[in-house]
PAVOBA-739364 format. One record per residue (C-alpha): z, x, y. Coordinates in pm, 1 decimal. Layout:
+----------+----------+----------+
|        z |        x |        y |
+----------+----------+----------+
|        Z |        X |        Y |
...
+----------+----------+----------+
END
This chain:
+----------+----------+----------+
|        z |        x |        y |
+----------+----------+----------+
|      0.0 |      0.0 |      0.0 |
|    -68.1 |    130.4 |    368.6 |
|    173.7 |     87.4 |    574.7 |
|    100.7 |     46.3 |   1005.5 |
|    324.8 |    289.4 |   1243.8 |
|    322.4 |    178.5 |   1526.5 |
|    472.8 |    405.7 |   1775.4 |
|    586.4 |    294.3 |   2151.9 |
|    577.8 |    519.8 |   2412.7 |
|    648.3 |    532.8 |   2825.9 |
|    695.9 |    870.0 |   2951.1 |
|    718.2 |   1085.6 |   2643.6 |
|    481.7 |   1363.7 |   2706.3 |
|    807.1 |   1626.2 |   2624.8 |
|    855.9 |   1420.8 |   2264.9 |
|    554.9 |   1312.5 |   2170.2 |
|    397.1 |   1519.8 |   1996.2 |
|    752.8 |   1609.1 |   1829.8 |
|    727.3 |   1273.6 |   1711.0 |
|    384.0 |   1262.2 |   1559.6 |
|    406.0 |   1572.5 |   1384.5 |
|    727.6 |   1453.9 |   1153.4 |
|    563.8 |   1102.5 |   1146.2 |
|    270.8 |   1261.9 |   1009.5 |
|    490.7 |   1513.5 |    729.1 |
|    552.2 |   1219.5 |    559.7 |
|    318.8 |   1230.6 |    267.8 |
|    477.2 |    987.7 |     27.7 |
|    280.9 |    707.2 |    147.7 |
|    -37.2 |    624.3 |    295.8 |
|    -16.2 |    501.4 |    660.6 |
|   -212.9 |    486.8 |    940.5 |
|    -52.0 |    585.1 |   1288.5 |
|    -90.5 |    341.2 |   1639.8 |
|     74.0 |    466.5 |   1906.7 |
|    107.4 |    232.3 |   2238.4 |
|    163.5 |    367.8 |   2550.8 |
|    312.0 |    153.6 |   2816.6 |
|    108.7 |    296.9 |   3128.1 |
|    317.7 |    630.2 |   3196.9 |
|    341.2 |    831.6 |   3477.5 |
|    435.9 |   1203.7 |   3379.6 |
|    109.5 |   1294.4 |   3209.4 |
|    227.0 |   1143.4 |   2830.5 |
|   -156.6 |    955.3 |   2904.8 |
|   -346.9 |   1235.0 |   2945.1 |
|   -178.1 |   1435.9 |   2682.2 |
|   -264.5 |   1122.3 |   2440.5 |
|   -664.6 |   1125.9 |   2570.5 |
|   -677.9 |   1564.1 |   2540.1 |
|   -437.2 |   1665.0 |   2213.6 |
|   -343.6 |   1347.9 |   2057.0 |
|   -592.0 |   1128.4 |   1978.9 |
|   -764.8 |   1309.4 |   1700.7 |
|   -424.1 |   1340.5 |   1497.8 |
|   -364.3 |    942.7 |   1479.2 |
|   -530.6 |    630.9 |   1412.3 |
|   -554.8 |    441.6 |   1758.1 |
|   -379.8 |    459.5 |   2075.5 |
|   -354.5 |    114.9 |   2305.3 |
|   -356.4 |    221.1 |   2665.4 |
|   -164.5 |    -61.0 |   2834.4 |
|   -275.4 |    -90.3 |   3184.4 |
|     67.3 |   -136.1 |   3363.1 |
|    404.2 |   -118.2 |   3219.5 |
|    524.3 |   -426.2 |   3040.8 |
|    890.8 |   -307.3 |   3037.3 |
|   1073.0 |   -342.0 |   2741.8 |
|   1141.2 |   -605.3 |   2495.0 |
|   1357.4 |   -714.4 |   2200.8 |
|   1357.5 |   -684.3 |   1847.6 |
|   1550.7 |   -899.4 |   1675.2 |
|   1786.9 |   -653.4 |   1569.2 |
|   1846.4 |   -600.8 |   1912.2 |
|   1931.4 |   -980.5 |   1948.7 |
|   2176.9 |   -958.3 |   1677.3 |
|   2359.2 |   -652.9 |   1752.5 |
|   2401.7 |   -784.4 |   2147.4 |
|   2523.2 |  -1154.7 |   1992.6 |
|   2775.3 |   -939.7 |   1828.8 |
|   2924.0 |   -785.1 |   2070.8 |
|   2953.5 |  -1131.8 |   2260.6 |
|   3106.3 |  -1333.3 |   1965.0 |
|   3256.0 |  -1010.9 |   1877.6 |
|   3197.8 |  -1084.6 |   1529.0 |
|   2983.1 |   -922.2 |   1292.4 |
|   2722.6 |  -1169.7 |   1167.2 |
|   2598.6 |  -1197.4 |    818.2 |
|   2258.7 |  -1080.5 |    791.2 |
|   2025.1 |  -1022.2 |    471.5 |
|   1730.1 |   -792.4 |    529.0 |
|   1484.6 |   -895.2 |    241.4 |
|   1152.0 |   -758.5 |     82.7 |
|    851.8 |   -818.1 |    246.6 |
|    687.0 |  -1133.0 |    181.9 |
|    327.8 |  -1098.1 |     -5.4 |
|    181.4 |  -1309.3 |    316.8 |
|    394.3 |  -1181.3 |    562.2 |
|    188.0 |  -1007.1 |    857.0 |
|    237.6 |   -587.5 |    837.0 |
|    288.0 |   -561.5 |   1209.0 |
|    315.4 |   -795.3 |   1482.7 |
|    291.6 |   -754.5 |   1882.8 |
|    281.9 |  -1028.0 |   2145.5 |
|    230.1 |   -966.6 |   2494.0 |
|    363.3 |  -1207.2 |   2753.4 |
|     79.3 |  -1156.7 |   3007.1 |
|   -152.3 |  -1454.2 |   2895.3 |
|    101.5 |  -1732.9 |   2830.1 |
|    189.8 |  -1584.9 |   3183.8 |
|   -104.1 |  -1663.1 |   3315.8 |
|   -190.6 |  -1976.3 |   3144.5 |
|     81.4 |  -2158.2 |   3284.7 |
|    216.4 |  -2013.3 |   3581.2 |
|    536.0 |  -1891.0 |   3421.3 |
|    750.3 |  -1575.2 |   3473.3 |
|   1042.2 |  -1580.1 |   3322.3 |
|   1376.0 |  -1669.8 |   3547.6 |
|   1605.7 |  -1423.1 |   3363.4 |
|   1557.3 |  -1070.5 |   3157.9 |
|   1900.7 |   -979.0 |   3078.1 |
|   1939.7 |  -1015.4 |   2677.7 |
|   2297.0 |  -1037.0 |   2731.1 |
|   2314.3 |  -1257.6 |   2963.4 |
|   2033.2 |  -1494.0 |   2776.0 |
|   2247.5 |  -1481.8 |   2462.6 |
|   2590.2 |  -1598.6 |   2683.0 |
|   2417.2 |  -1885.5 |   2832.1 |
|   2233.5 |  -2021.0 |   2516.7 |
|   2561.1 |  -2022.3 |   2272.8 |
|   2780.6 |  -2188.4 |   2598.9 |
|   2485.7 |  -2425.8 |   2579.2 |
|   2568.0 |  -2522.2 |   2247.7 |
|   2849.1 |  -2495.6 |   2215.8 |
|   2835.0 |  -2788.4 |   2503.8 |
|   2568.2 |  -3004.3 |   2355.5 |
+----------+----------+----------+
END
């Protein structure tokens, strides 16, 4: 089975390659290698156009930074610390249907329908939607 790496990056031109090379010692299973770059600024771009590109699969220029967002690990481990609880949580195999790699990318819904979102603090997302039902 190939598996899909798919490697963020914003401003990693001292790590970068770093990262590649170990990604790429890993010989015990076939993969291909994606790395996304999230429009830097200190020359991780051009370094990606001149020495990377030949070493990995495809590279996805964004063309402005979409900032960071959540995985739902993230989610779990911030609900955590606000219930300050550990939650139960089973990771299981992969599915035989399951998609290998997903990425969404907020700028057409955006668009669409004239939305931005009113709030971009995780923690602060999480605290208002379990006070919300807690109260409905």
């Amino acid at each position: 089975m190939k598996i899909s790496i798919v490697i963020p990056c914003f401003n990693e031109k001292d790590t970068i390659e770093e990262i590649i090379a170990k990604v790429k010692k890993q010989e015990n299973y076939e993969k291909e290698i994606i790395i996304i770059d999230d429009f830097s600024t200190d020359g991780t771009r051009t370094l990606l156009e001149d020495k990377i590109k030949d070493k990995v699969d495809k590279i996805i220029f964004n063309e402005k930074n979409y900032g960071k967002g959540y995985s739902v690990r993230e989610v779990i481990k911030e609900m955590e610390k606000i219930i300050n609880k550990k939650l139960n949580v089973r990771n299981g195999p992969r599915r035989e249907k399951d998609i290998a790699i997903s990425i969404a990318n907020t700028e057409k819904f955006k668009k669409k329908f004239n939305w931005k979102p009113k709030f971009n603090n995780l923690n602060y997302i999480l605290r208002t939607a379990l006070e919300w039902e807690k109260n409905n």
